[in-house]
C-alpha positions in Angstrom: 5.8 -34.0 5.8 7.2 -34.5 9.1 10.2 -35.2 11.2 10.1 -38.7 13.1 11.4 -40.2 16.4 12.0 -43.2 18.5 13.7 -45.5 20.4 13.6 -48.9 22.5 12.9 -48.0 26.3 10.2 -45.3 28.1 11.2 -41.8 28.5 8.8 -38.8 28.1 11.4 -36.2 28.4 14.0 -37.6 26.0 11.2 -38.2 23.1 10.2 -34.3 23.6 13.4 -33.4 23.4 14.2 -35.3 20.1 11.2 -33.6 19.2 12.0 -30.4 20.0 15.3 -30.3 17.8 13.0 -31.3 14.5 10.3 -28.6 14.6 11.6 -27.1 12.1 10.1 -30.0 9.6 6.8 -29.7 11.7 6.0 -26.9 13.5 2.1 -27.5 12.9 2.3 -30.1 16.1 4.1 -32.4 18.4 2.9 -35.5 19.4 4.3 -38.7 21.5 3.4 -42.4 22.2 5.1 -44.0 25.1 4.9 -47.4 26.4 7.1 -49.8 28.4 9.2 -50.7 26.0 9.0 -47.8 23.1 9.0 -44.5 22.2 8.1 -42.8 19.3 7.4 -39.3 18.4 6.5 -36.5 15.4 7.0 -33.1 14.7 3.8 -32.7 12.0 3.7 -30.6 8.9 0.4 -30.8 8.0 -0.5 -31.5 3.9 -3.3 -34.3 3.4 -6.1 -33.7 6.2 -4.9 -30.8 8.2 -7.7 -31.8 10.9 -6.6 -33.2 14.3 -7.4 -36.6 12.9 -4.5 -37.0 11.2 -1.9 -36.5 14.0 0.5 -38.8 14.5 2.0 -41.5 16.1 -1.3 -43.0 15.3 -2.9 -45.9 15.6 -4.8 -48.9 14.2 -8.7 -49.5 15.7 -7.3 -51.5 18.8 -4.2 -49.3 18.8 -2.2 -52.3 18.7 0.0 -51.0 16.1 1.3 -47.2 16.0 3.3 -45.7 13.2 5.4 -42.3 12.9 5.4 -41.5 9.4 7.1 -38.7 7.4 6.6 -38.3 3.6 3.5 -39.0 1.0 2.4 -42.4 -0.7 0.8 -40.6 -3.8 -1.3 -44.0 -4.9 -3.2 -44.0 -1.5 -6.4 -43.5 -2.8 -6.6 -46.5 -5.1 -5.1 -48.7 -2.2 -7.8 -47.3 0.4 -10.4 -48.6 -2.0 -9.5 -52.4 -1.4 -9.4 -51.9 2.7 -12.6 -49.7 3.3 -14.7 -53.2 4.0 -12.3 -54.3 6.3 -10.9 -51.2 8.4 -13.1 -47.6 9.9 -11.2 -44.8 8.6 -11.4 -41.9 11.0 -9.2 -39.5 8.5 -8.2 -38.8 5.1 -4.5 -39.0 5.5 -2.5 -41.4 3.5 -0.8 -42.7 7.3 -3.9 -44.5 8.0 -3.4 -46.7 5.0 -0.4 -47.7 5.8 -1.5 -49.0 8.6 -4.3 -51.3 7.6 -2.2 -52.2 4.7 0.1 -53.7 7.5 -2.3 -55.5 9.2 -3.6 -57.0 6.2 0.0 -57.5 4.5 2.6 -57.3 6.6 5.9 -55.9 5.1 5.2 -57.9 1.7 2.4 -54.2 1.2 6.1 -52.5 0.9 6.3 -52.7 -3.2 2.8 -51.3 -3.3 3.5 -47.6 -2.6 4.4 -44.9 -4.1 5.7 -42.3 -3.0 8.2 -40.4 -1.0 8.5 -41.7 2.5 9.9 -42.8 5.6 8.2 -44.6 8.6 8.4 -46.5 11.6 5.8 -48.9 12.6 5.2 -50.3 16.0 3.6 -53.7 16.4 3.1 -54.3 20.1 1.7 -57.9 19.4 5.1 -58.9 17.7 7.0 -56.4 20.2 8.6 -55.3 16.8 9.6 -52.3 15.1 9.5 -51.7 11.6 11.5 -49.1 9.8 11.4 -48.2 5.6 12.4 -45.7 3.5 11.6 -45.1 -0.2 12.9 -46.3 -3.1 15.5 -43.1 -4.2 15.7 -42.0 -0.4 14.2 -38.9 -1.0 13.5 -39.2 2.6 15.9 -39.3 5.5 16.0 -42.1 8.2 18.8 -42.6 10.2 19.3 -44.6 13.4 22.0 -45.6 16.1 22.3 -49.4 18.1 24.8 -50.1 20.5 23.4 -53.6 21.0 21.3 -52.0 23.5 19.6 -49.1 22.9 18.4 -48.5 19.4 17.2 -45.1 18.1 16.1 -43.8 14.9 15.5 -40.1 13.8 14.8 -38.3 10.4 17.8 -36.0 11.6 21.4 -37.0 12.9 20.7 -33.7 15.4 17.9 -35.4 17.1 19.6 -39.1 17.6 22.9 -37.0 19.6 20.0 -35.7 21.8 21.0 -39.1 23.7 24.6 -38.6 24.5 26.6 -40.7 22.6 30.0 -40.3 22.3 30.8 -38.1 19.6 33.9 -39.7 17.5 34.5 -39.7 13.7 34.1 -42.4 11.6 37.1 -42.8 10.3 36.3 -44.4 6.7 33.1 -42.5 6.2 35.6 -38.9 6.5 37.5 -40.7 3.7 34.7 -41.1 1.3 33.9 -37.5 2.3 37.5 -36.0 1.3 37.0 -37.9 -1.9 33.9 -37.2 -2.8 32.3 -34.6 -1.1 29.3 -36.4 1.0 29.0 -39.0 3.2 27.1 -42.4 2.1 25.3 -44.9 4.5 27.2 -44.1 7.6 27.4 -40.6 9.1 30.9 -38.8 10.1 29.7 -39.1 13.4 30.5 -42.7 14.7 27.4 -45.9 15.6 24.9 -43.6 13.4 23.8 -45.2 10.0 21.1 -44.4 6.8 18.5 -47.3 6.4 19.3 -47.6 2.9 16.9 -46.6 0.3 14.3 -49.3 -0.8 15.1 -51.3 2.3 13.4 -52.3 5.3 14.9 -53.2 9.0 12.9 -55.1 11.6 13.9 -54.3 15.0 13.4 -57.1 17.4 12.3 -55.0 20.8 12.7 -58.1 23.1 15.6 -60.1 21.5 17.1 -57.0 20.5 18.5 -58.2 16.7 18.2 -56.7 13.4 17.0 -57.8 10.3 17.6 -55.8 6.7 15.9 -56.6 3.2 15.4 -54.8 0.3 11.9 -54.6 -1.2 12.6 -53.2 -4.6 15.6 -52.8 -6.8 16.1 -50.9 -10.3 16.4 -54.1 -13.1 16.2 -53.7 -16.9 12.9 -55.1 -17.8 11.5 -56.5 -21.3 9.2 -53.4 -21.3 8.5 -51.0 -24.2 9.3 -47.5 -23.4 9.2 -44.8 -26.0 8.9 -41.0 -26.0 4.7 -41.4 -25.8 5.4 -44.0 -22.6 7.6 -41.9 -21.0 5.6 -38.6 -21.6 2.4 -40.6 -20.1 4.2 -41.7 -17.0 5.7 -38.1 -16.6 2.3 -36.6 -16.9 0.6 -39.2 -14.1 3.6 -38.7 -11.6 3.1 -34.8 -11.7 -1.1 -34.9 -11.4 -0.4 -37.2 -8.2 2.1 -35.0 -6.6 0.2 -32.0 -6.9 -2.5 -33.6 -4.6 -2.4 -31.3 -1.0 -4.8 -29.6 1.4 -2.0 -26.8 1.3 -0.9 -23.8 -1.7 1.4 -26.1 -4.1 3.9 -24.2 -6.3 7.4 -24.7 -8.0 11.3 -24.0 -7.8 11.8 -23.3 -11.0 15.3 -22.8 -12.1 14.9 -22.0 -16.2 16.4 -25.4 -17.4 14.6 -28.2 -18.5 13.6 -30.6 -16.0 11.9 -27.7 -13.4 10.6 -26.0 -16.6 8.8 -29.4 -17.7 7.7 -30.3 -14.4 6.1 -26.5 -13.8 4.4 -27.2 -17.4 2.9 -30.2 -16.8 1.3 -29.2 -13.3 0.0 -25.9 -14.6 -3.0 -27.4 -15.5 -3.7 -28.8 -11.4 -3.1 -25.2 -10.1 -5.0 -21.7 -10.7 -2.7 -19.5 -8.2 0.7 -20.9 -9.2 3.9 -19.4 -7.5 7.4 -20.1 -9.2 10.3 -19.5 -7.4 13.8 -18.8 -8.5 17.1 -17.7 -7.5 19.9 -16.1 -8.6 23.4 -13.9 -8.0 25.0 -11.0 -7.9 27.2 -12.1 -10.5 25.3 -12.3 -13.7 27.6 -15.3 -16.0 25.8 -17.0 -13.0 22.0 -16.3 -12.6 19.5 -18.1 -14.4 17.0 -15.7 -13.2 16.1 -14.2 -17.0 15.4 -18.2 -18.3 12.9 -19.0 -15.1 11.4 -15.8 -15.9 10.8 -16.8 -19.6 9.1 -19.6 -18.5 7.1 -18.3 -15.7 5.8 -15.4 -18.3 5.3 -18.3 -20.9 3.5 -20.5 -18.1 1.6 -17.8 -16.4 2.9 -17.9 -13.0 3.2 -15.7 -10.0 6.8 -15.8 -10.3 9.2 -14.5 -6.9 12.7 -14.5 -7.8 16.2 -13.8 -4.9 19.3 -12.6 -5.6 22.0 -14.2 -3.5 25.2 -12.7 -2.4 28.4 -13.5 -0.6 27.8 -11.6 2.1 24.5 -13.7 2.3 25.8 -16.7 2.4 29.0 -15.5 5.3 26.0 -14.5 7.7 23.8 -17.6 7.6 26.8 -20.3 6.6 26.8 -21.4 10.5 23.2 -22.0 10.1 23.2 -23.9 6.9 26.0 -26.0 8.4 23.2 -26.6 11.5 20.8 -28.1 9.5 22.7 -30.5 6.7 23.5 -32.5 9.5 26.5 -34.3 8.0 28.5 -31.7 5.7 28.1 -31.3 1.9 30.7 -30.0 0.0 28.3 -28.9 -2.9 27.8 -24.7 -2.6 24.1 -26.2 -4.0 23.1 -25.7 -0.3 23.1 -22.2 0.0 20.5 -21.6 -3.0 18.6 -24.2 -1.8 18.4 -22.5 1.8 17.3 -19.3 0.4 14.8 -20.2 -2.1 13.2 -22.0 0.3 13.0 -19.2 2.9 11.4 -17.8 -0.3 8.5 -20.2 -1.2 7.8 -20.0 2.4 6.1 -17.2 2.4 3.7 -18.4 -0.3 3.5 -22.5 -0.1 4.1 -25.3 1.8 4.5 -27.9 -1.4 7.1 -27.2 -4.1 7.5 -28.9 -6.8 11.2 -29.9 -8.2 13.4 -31.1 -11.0 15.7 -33.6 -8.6 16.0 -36.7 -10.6 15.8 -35.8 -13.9 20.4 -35.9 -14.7 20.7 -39.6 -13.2 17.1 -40.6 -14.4 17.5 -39.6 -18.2 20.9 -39.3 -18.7 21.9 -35.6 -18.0 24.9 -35.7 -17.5 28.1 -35.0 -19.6 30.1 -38.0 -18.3 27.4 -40.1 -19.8 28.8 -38.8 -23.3 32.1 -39.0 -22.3 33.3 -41.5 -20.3 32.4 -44.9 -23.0 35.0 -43.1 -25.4 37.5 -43.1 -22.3 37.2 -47.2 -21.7 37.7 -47.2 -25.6 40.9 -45.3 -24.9 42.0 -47.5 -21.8 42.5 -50.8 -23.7 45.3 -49.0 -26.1 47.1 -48.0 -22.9 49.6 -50.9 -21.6 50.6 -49.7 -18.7 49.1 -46.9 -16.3 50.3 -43.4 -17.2 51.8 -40.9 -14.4 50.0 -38.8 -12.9 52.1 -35.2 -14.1 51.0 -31.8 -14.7 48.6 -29.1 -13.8 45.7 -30.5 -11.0 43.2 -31.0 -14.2 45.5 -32.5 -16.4 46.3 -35.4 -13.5 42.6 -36.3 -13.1 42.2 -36.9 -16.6 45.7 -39.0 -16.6 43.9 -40.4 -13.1 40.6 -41.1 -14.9 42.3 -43.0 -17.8 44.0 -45.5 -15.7 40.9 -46.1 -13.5 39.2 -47.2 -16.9 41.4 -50.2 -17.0 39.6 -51.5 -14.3 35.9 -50.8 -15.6 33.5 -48.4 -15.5 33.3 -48.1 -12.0 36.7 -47.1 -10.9 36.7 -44.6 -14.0 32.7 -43.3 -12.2 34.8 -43.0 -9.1 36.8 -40.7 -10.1 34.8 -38.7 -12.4 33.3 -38.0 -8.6 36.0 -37.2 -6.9 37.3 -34.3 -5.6 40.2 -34.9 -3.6 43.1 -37.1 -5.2 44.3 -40.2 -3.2 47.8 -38.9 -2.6 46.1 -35.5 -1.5 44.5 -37.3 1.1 47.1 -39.1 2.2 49.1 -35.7 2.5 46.4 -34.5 4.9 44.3 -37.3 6.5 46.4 -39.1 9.3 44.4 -42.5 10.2 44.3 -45.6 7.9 41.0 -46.5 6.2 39.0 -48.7 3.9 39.2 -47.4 0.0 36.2 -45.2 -0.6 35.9 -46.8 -4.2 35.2 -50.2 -2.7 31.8 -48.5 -1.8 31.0 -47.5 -5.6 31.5 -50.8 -6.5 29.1 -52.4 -4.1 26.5 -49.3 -5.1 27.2 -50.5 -8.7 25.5 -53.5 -11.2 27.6 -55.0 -13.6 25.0 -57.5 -14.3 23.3 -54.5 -17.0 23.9 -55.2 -20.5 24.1 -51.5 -20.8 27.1 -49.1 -20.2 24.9 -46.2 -19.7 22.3 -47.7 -17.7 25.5 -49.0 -15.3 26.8 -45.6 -14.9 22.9 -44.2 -13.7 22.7 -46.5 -12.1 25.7 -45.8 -10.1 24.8 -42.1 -9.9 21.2 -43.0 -8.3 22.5 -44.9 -5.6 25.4 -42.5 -4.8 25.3 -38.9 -6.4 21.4 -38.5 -6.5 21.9 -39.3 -2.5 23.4 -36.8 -1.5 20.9 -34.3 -3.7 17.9 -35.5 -1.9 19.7 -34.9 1.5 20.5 -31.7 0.5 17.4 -30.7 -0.9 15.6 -32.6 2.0 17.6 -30.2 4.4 17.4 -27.0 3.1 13.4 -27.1 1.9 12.8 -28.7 5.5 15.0 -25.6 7.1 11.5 -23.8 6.4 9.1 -25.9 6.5 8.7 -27.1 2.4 8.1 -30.2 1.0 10.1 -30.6 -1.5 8.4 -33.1 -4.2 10.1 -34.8 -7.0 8.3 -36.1 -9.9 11.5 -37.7 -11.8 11.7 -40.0 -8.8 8.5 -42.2 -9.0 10.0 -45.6 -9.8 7.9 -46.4 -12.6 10.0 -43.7 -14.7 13.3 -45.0 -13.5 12.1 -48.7 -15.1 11.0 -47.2 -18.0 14.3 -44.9 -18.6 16.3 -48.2 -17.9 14.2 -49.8 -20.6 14.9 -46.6 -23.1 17.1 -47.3 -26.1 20.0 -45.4 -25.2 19.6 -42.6 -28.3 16.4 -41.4 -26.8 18.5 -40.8 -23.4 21.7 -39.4 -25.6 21.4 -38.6 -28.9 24.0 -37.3 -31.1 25.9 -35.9 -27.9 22.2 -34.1 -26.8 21.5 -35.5 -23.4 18.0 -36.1 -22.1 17.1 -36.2 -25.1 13.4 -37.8 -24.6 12.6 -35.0 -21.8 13.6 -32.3 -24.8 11.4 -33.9 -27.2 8.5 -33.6 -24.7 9.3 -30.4 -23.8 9.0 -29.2 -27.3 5.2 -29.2 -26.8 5.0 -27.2 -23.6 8.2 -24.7 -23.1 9.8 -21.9 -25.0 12.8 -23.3 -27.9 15.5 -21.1 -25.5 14.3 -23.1 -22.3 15.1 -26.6 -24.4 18.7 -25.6 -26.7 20.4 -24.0 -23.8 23.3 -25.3 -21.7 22.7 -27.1 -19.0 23.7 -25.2 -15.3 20.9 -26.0 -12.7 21.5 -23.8 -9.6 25.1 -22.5 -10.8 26.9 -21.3 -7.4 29.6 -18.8 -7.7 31.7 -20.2 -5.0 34.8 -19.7 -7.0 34.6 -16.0 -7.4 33.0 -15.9 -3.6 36.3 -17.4 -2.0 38.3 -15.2 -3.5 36.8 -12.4 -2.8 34.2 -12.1 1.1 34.6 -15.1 1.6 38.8 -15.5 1.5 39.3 -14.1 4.7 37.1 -16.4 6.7 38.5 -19.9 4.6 41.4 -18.8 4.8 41.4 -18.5 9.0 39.2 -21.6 9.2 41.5 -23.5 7.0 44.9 -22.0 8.8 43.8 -22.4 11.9 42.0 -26.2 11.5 40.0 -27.5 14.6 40.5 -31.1 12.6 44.5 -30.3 12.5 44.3 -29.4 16.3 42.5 -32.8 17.0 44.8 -34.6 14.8 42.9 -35.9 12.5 44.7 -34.1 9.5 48.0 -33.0 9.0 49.1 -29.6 9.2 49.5 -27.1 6.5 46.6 -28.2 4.7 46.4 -25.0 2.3 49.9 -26.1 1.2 48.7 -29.9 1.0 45.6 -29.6 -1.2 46.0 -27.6 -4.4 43.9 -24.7 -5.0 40.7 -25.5 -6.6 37.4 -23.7 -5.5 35.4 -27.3 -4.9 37.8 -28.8 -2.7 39.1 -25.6 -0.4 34.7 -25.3 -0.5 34.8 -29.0 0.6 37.2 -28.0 3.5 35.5 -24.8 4.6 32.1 -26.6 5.2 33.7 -29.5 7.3 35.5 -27.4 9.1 32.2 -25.3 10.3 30.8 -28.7 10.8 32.9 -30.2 13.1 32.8 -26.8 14.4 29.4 -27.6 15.1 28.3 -31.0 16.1 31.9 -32.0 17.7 33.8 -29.1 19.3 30.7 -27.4 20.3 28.5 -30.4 21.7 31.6 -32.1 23.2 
């Protein structure tokens, strides 16, 4: 795991400094390459060969081609086999693969790995550059071209190291206000996400760009039962427990963390578990973890959170999630990874399993709401208490499919709330569901996952990226190895939902390995007591921040926005965190 860097032109000083702002992802070493026309540089976290060998950028045998690579391709064994006749290895890191794969497949070696990653790869032969991310995006990769200079970063932090203007993008705020992250384009103007499962070639003489995709989540005539999908699990665990480093697991008490700390038991003999909790008990999940951790025979760590925690290290948090997140997910995330610090530099995690095997509630719900919206005539108004008028809100979208009524199962903010508050015109966020949507599956359910995966599961991996790479973790995610997606999508729906029981085929597995109380209970994951927090320590400090709005005073909103959005604890939350970003990367810097 690493942080990345580059751009198009030669400059020692500016790659170092890029590097500089990303230590925190690797603090092991920092390397650059510089030649006449490129620069690229790596902050390294060492995992697979922790020897000086595997340093980055590094290079083919003629050093032709360089590559800055952060992430792991778990199948790299199996794909070194077929190359060791043809390429001199001098390490045992899974980079150096991908680099003879290149030469001896060019970008069609793309849909051979698996793994978590994002890379850049220098050809000096083509003077090209070659830029990919992962299938789910676990990893980051962001870049910036002003049809001159292009530069990419693992971090938005590191790409303003140039001096770009710093201006907000107008539309991306919008889909923020609605739904409480940012998708494909930062808030900050000219800085963009490669997509996940895509590829861009960067011309370095004609200075173009090309795009393509390399993979993309189909239902296949495949069988997939509860024995497929149990074999599959199994394999994706055993490779991601494969490090030169201590390997442990955030373990929250729920099912998918529980299942994935069961099934890599067997891989570790000094296994830490880390959980954390609150102050507030209706919230902690700490007695659950600790069920399992006793039942599992870990070395279990557990931290209580409290307001006054997260008020002291807020401004910090806000520093490194680059773009906000309006999700209080971040500050449990930031602490438990402070945590396993201390013990590993691999956790293991449960990210993946809601939008992979149906775990969420709306997956029960929303087919009875299009049901519903075919006996309506005409759209209802929108009257009554704030909950009441999402529901009415949710019902009309329905008319219009699945993914308008997704949309606003999403959303946080209401359209007219917005328009209350948000001065400048802007493209509908919705029209971005729909393009992040497939209505060409013959399944309902596997059209709202789908949907989920390529928006909601985004902003999850960023925020889990974030806050594990805050200290140093890599964070790895078994639910996200493609083959389990295209087996889920090939699942009969009742062994994803059954009976109003949702992931219903990771319960059934789970039967064998975890304790009956671990399986039954409620779904929570990480509950965050932001509610009770803001009205308590931290209602002073929203209260000034939302009163006395840097975004008002720049006109971008309106004033009055306490009196403009109606109380609810997720969108004054969504406020508070924007408003300690811009704080941050536009009052500050500017």
């Amino acid at each position: 795991m690493c942080g990345i860097n580059g751009f198009n032109f030669e400059d020692n000083k500016l790659i170092e400094k890029m590097n500089k702002l990303l230590n925190h992802r690797g603090p092991d070493s920092h390397d650059k390459f510089v030649d006449s026309n490129v620069s690229l540089g790596q902050t390294r976290l060492s995992i697979i060969d922790l020897s000086s060998a595997g340093s980055q950028p590094m290079p083919n045998e003629d050093e032709s081609i360089w590559i800055v690579y952060n992430g792991e391709v778990y199948n790299f064994k199996e794909l070194k086999k077929n190359l060791k006749g043809k390429h001199k290895f001098k390490s045992e890191t899974d980079t150096e693969v991908i680099i003879h794969l290149y030469e001896e497949y060019g970008k069609e070696m793309l849909p051979m790995l698996n793994g978590m990653f994002a890379f850049c790869l220098y050809d000096s032969n083509k003077k090209q550059l070659l830029l990919v991310r992962d299938r789910t995006g676990v990893k980051p990769l962001y870049y910036y071209f002003d049809g001159e200079k292009f530069i990419f970063s693992s971090e938005i932090k590191a790409i303003l190291a140039h001096g770009m203007p710093r201006n907000i993008n107008k539309d991306s705020l919008a889909f923020y206000l609605t739904f409480g992250y940012t998708l494909g384009e930062s808030l900050i103007d000219g800085i963009k996400e490669l997509e996940p499962a895509s590829y861009m070639i960067f011309d370095l003489e004609k200075k173009t760009i090309e795009q393509g995709k390399y993979w993309s989540l189909k239902e296949k005539e495949i069988k997939a039962d509860i024995n497929s999908i149990e074999d599959l699990l199994k394999d994706s665990v055993k490779r991601r427990v494969i490090a030169d480093v201590p390997v442990g697991a955030y373990l929250s008490g729920g099912i998918d963390s529980s299942l994935i700390t069961a099934l890599s038991r067997p891989y570790i003999d000094e296994y830490h578990t880390f959980s954390v909790g609150f102050d507030e008990g209706v919230y902690s999940e700490l007695p659950f973890a600790k069920m399992v951790s006793e039942h599992l025979d870990t070395i279990h760590h557990e931290i209580t959170v409290t307001a006054e925690d997260a008020i002291k290290n807020i401004e910090k948090i806000a520093w490194h999630y680059d773009d906000p997140i309006a999700e209080g997910g971040t500050i449990p995330n930031y602490f438990i990874s402070k945590l396993a610090k201390k013990y590993v530099t691999v956790a293991l995690a449960g990210e993946g399993g809601d939008e992979v095997f149906g775990g969420y509630r709306w997956y029960k719900y929303q087919p009875n709401i299009l049901n519903y919206s075919k006996y309506a005539p005409f759209p209802i108004p929108e009257i009554g208490k704030s909950f009441t008028r999402k529901k009415i809100r949710m019902l009309n979208s329905a008319r219009n499919g699945i993914e308008d009524l997704q949309s606003i199962t999403q959303s946080w903010l209401s359209p007219t709330e917005i328009r209350d508050i948000y001065r400048f015109d802007y493209k509908d966020p919705k029209k971005l569901f729909k393009e992040r949507s497939n209505s060409n599956f013959k399944s309902i359910l596997n059209r709202m996952q789908y949907i989920d995966i390529n928006t909601l599961l985004q902003s999850y991996n960023r925020k889990a990226d974030r806050m594990t790479m805050a200290f140093a973790v890599e964070e790895r995610v078994p639910f996200q190895d493609y083959r389990l997606l295209e087996a889920s999508f090939s699942l009969p729906e009742n062994l994803r939902i059954n009976g109003g029981n949702e992931k219903y085929v990771l319960k059934k597995i789970g039967q064998k390995y975890l304790p009956k109380e671990t399986i039954d209970r409620e779904k929570r994951g990480y509950g965050v007591p932001i509610s009770h927090w803001i009205e308590t320590l931290l209602k002073e400090d929203m209260e000034n921040r939302l009163d006395s709005s840097l975004l008002v005073e720049d006109k971008i909103f309106r004033k009055d926005l306490r009196k403009k959005v109606k109380y609810h604890h997720n969108s004054y939350w969504g406020l508070y965190s924007l408003e300690i970003w811009y704080k941050n990367y536009i009052i500050t810097q500017n």
